[in-house]
Structures are given as structure tokens and as C-alpha cells.
N, C-alpha and C positions, 0 to 999 in steps of 0.2 A: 357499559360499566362506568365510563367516565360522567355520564347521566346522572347513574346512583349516585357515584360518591359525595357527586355536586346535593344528589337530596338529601344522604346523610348528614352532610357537613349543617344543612339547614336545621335538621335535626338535634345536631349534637349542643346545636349556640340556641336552640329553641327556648331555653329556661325563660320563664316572664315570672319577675316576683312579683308580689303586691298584697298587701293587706294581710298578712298571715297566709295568704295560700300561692301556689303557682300550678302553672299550667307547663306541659311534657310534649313538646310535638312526638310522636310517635311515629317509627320507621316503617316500613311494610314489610305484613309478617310471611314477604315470601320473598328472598334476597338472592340472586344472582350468585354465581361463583363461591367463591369460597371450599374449605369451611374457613372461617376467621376465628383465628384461633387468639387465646386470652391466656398468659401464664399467670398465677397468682402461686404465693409461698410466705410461711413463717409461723404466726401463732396460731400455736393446740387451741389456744380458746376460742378465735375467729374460726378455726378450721373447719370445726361442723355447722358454721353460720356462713361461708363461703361455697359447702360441699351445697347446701340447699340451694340458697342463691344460683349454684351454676346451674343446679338441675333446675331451676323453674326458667331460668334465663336461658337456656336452650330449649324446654319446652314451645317459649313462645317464640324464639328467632333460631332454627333450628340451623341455621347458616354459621351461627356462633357457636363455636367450640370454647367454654371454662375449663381449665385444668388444675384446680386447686388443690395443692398441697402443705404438707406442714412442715415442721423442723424449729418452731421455735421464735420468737419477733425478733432475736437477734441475726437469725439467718435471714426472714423474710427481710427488716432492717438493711442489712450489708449487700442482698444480691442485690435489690431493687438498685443501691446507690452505683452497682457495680454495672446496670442496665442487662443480668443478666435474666431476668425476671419482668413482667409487664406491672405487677402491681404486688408489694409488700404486704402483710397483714402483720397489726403490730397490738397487741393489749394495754401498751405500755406508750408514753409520749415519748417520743425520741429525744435524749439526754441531750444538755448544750456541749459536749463534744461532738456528739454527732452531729447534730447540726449544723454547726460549723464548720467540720469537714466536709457537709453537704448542702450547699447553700441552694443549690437546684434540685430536692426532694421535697414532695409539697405531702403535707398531712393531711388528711381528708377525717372527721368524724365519720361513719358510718354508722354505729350502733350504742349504748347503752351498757352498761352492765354492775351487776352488783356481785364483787370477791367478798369470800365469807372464808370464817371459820367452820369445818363442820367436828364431828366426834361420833365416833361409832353408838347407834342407840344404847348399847349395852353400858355406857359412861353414866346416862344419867336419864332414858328415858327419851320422851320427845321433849325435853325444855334444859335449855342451858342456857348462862348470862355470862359474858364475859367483859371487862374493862381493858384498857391497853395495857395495863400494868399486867393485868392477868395472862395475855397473851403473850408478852415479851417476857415473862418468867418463864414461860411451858417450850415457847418457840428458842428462847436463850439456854434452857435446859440450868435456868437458876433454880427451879421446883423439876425433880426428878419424878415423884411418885404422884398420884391423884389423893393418898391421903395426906402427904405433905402440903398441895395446894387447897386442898379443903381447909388444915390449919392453917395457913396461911393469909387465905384472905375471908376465911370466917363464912364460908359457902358448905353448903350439903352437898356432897357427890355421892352417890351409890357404888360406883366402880371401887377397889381399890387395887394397891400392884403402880406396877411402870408406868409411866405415862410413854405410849409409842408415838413419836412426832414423825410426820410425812409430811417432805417438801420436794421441791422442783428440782432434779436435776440438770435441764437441759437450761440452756440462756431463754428468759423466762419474764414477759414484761408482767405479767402475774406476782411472780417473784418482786419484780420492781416494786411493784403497787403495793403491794401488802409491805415489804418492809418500808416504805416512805410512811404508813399506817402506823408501823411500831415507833416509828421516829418523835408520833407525836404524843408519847407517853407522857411526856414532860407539862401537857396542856393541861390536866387535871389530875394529879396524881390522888391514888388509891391510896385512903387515909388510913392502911393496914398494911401494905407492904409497897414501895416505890422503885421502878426500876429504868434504866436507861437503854437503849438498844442501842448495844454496839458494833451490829456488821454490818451496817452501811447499807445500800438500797441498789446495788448493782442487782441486773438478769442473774447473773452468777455469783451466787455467795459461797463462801467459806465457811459453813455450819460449823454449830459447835459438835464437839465427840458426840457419840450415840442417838443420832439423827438418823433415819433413811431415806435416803433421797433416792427417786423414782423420776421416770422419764412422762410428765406433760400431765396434764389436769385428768387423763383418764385415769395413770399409772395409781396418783395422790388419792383421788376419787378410792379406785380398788383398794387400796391399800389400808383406808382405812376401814370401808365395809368389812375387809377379808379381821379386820384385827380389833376383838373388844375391849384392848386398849389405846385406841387410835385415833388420833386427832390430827387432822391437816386442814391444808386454805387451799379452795379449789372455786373456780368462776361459777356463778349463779348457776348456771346449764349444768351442774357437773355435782348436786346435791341430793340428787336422787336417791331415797332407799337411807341416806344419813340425816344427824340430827342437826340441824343448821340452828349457831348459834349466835343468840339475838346481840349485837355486842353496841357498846354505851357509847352516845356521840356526846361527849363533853359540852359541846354549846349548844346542844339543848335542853342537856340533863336527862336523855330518853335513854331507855334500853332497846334497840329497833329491830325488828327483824329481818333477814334479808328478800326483798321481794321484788317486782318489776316495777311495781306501782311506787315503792320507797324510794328505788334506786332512781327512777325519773323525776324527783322530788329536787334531788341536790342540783339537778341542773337552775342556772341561773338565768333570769328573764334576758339576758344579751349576753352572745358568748362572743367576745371580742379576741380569744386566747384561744389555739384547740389546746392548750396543754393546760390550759384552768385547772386550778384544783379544787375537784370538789367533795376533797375529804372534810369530816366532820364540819357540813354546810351548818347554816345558820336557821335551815329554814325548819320547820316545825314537822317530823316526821320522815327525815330525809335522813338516809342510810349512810352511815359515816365512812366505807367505804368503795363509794360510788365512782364509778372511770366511764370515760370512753372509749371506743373501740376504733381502730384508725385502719386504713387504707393508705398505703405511702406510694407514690410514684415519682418518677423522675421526669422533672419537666421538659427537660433533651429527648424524651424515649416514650411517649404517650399516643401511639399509634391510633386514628380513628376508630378503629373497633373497642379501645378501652375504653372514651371519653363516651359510647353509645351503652358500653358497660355501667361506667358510675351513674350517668344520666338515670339509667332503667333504675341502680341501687335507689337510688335517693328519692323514688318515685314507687313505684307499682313494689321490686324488692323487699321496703318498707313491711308489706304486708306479710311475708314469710317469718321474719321475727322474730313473733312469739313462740312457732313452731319449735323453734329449737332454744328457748329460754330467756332468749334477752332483750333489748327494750328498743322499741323503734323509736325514733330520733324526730320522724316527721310531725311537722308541726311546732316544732321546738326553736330556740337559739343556735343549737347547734346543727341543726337542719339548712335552715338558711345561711348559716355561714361555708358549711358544704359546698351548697348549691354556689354560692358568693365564688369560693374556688375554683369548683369546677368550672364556670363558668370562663374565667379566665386562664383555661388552660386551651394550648390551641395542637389542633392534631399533628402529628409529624410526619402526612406521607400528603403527595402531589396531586391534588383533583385534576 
């Protein structure tokens, strides 16, 4: 046993960058003892990109046990730092409060993704356009009805009646994301009606009256197919069956839509930051609100079998992905800054 661990360990530091590509020593795919077991916990929108992950990563090292669960990035967030959990899933960058209370949790990119607006087809068909302005009047519940926001910002809607708004109930870096989105209303306002968002960009908001909030990106998802008055913001994975609506990235002057191929657009040639922001990027065709998807650990509590975890993510992983909607990272700025992490994270148990 003490053999293995020593070839693991060669395994785990095996990362060689160079030139855009790297190379994976690779474990044998028939392991001694165990099972070695992996807890993971936290965001709804990682969760079905985690549930696959473990299942392909036990297919091939069946010695490895993944146990991925959800609850929220705020929970995945708080157990990780509390080392009650092997590794956090987070949709959201972890705020500089948290950070700060946790100077030894390290953030890891993993994945890609593009949060959208959607609206039940019965709104307006397969095509909707929306500006920030637009969104922070319907999400603020300043425009109550769809024929109110029709006059309002001088658009054609088919629906008319209530506008029914579904958002996150649970602590929600989704939630994060999109209101840091409404925040930037103020960058090109709608030369028809101008508006400011004012509840702030916590997991957990305060909505205004007559909102319903619903628990995690499936609840929003349902909620609005179930209602043909329905409009919510749910993670790329999570658009199915609704009208995904194309919404305006101010510095480029585009209407975009939400896709894989956009969302991988706003990352930038060097990601020196995992909390970059790459809302309403610069670059030409690139979806305004574009995030990463994060993996959080504790660098006190990073047991060998994690680091042969993230190793595998950021490698072979990669290719599951699309499977469940979102954007693989390899190849990219934020790939190599991953790998740059992981790399200097060192295992916590005694060869």
C-alpha cells in the first residue's frame, strides 16, 4: 500500500505544462484497498455537472467513491471552509468576506457557463430580446404586467396579463451572478425607460412583493415551463423546453444569445484572477453574462484521493462537459490557471 501511495503521489505532482497543452500521468486502473471515498456539496448548477463527473470517474477508477451533493454554493461555500466536506461546488466567486474569513480555501475554475433569462414559449414564441434595463424593471417588479413592458420599452410581446417572476430561493451563487448583471444597468441605459437595481447581489435576496421563489435552478426551470406567464434566470443546463432570451451586451452593441460556444467567447487570453469578471466582455460575440464554475477546497484538508480527483477533472473530465450543457475550460486561460493551483496544492495524508 505504502508502494502505491508513493506512485500516486507521482501521479498527483505529474502535471507538465507547456505550449498550450499538458500532459496527465495517469494512476492504474486497478487500485488496491479502499473504496476512497471523495465528499463533494453545494451548487444546484454544478450538481448535475458533478453527479456525471463522479459517475465517469468511478467508472474508470472504481476504487474511488464520488458522493456529490447539493444544497446551494452557499452551503457547499461554508462546509468546505468548516473542512466538513472534501470539496465545495460553488457557481458564484466567493465574496471578499469570505475570503477573508478564509484565507486557506483555494478556488479552483472547473467549468464554463452561460446564466440566462428564459420566459415561457407562450410570452412570445421562440424569440425574445431583452436590455438590462429591461430585466431590472420585470426582476424589480417596476413593470408588473407584459402589456405594461411592451409600452414601456416600445417591444411587441404576444402574451398579455401578469408578468409571473421565478427566482432562487435557496443561497444561490446564480442568484449572485445575475443580480451583479442587473447592477450594470447603469452602463448603457435604455433610451425608453432607465432603471437602477437596488437589492444588492447577495446568494440571498430580499425580493420585491409578488415574486416566487423556488428552490435551485430545476425548481425556476419548472416553474416557468409550468406558467405561460413566466419568466426566470436559470444556468445554461437548465433551458430546456423554454425560450432563452437573447439579452444586449452594451460594449459590443450585440443582442447575443445564450450558447456554449458565446459563453466561451468572454473568457480572456490570460486569466490571472478566478474571480475576473467576464460580464459584458469586450470581445465580439461574447455572451454578457458569462461565469465560471468553481470547485473550492481547503488547503489544510485535501486528502490524496482529491488531488487524483481534480487532476482527472481538468484532464480526461473535461470531456463529459457538454453532456450536461456547459463549457469545458481546457485549452483555455482558465484551464491552465487550474492546473497552475492544483498543482501547488500538496496531499494531507503520510506515504
Amino acid at each position: 500500500m505504502a508502494s502505491f501511495r508513493r506512485q500516486l503521489l507521482v501521479f498527483i505532482m505529474g502535471l507538465l505544462i507547456g505550449l498550450g497543452f499538458m500532459v496527465l500521468l495517469t494512476p492504474p486502473s486497478t487500485v488496491e484497498g479502499g473504496p476512497y471515498t471523495i465528499t463533494t456539496a453545494g451548487s444546484s448548477t454544478v450538481f448535475s455537472l458533478s453527479q456525471e463527473w463522479a459517475t465517469r470517474f468511478q467508472s474508470d477508477y472504481p476504487a474511488f467513491t464520488v458522493n456529490p451533493s447539493t444544497g446551494g454554493s452557499g452551503l457547499g461555500q461554508s462546509q468546505v471552509a468548516q473542512k466538513l466536506i472534501d470539496i465545495g461546488a460553488s457557481s458564484s466567486y466567493p465574496d471578499q468576506e469570505y475570503l477573508q474569513a478564509n484565507p486557506s480555501v483555494r478556488t479552483i475554475p472547473v467549468s464554463a457557463d452561460a446564466l440566462g433569462i428564459v420566459v415561457n414559449p407562450s410570452i412570445n414564441g421562440s424569440t425574445f430580446r431583452m436590455d438590462c434595463d429591461m430585466a431590472v424593471a420585470v426582476f424589480q417588479r417596476n413593470v408588473t404586467t407584459w402589456g405594461e413592458f411592451s409600452a414601456t420599452f416600445g417591444v411587441a410581446v404576444q402574451q398579455t396579463g401578469e408578468i409571473d417572476v421565478y427566482v432562487r430561493s435557496d443561497a444561490s451563487g446564480t442568484t449572485a451572478t445575475f443580480a451583479k448583471w442587473l447592477e450594470t444597468a447603469d452602463d448603457n441605459p435604455n433610451p425608453l425607460a432607465n432603471y437602477t437595481w437596488r437589492f444588492g447581489h447577495s446568494e440571498t435576496l430580499s425580493w420585491a412583493p409578488g415574486i416566487n421563489s423556488v428552490d435551485g435552478n430545476p425548481g425556476v426551470a419548472a416553474g416557468v415551463l409550468g406558467d405561460d406567464h413566466g419568466i426566470g434566470y436559470v444556468g445554461l443546463a437548465f433551458m430546456e423546453g423554454l425560450t432563452p432570451v437573447e439579452l444586449y451586451n452594451p460594449t459590443t452593441q450585440e443582442f447575443v444569445t445564450p450558447s456554449l460556444q458565446n459563453a466561451l467567447k468572454a473568457l480572456p487570453e490570460a486569466l490571472t484572477d478566478a474571480g475576473e469578471n467576464l460580464m459584458n466582455s469586450a470581445i465580439s460575440g461574447a455572451y454578457p453574462i458569462a461565469r465560471l464554475l468553481y470547485y473550492l477546497v481547503h488547503e489544510e484538508n485535501v486528502a490524496w484521493q482529491v488531488l487524483v480527483y481534480l487532476n482527472w477533472i481538468t484532464v480526461r473530465g473535461q470531456v463529459f462537459i457538454p453532456s450536461v450543457g456547459y463549457v469545458p475550460i481546457n485549452g483555455t486561460s482558465a484551464a491552465v490557471y487550474s492546473i497552475d493551483l492544483i498543482a501547488s496544492l500538496s496531499p494531507t495524508w503520510q506515504p
